[in-house]
N, C-alpha and C positions, 0 to 999 in steps of 0.2 A: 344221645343228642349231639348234634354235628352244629358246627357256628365255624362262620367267617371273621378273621381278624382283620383288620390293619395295624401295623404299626409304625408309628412315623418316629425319624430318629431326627436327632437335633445338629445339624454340621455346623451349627454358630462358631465355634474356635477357625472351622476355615471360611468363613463369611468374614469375620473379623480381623484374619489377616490379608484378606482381600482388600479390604475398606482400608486396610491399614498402608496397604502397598499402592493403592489408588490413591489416597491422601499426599504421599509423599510423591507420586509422579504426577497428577494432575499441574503443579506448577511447571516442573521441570519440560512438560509436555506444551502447555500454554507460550513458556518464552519460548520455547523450541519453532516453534508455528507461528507465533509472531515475526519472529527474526526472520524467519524464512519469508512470511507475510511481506515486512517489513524491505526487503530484498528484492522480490519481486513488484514492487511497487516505484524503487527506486529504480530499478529496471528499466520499466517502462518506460519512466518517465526522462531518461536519460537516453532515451530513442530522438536523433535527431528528427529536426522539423522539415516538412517540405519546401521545395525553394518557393519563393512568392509568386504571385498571378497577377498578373499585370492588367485593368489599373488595379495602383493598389485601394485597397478599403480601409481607411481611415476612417477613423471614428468621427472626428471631426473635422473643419478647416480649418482649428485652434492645433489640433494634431500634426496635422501637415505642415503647417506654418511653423512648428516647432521642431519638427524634424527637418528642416532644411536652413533653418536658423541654425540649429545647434549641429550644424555639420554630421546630420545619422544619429544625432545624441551622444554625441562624442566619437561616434566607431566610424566614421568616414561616411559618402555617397556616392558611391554605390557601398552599401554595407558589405565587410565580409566579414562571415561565421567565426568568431573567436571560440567558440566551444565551450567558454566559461558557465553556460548554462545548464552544458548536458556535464560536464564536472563537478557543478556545485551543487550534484543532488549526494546527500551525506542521510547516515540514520545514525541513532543515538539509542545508545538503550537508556531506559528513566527506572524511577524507581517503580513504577506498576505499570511499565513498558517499553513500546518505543515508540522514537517520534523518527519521520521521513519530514526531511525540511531542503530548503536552496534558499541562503542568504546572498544569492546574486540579490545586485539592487536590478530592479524591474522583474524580478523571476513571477511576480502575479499576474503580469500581464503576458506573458509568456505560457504559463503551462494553468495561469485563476489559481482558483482557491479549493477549500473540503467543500464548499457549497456547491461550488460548479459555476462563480461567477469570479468576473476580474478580469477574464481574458480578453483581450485584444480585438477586433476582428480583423487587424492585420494578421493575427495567428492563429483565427478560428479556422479548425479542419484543417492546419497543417503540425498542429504540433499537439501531444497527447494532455488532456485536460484532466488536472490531476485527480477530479471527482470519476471521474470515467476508467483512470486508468483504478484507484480505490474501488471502484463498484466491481469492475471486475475480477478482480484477485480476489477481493472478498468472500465472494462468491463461494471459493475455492476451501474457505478453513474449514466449515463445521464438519466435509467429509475429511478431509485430513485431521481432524482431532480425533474420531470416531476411529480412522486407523491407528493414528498412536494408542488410543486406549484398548483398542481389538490386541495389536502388536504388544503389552505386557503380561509380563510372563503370568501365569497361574499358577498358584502354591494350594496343595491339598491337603 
């Protein structure tokens, strides 16, 4: 009498050190991608703005009335670029990540908010809106996580 086997063997000891090696780099990997996230977002966002388009677009006649009151808002009229804006973009690592911020005062109405609102329309379409420049980088991790975890080593 003739019969076909199979038999199936158990690799769990290298399954386990697998899980085990993936355990300890999944974080190392996450802030890794972050920070670089994190980088590129500040990036962007530290791309100056275009020059303005005459007339200007004023949100308001309270707007404009206060910009020529308050001398540019302090910076003179005709305004020139201090750069303080595209400087004051910093990132910070936290404790379960990081944060990309600019404590210029008026930086919301300059680059808005994670919503995609605050901005200006003196600044709309000349300077990167910080949900936009977010949405796109974003974009960008889940294949770059996929390579760092493709990219470690395997133990047999």
């Amino acid at each position: 009498m003739s019969y076909v086997s199979i038999r199936f063997k158990s690799n769990i000891k290298v399954v386990r050190r697998n899980l085990e090696t993936l355990r300890g780099a999944y974080k190392k990997i996450g802030k890794y991608r972050l920070g670089e996230i994190a980088g590129k977002i500040k990036t962007r966002m530290q791309t100056p703005g275009k020059k303005i388009k005459y007339p200007v677009n004023w949100k308001t006649l309270k707007q404009k009335l206060a910009f020529f009151a308050s001398n540019g808002f302090g910076g003179g009229i005709p305004t020139i670029r201090s750069h303080k804006y595209e400087r004051g973009w910093k990132s910070e690592t936290m404790v379960n990540g990081i944060k990309v911020y600019n404590k210029m005062k008026g930086a919301k109405y300059i680059g808005g908010n994670m919503r995609g609102a605050g901005q200006s329309p003196i600044h709309q379409g000349r300077w990167v809106l910080l949900r936009n420049a977010y949405d796109a980088v974003i974009k960008q991790l889940p294949k770059a996580v996929i390579e760092s975890l493709r990219s470690l080593p395997k133990r047999t």
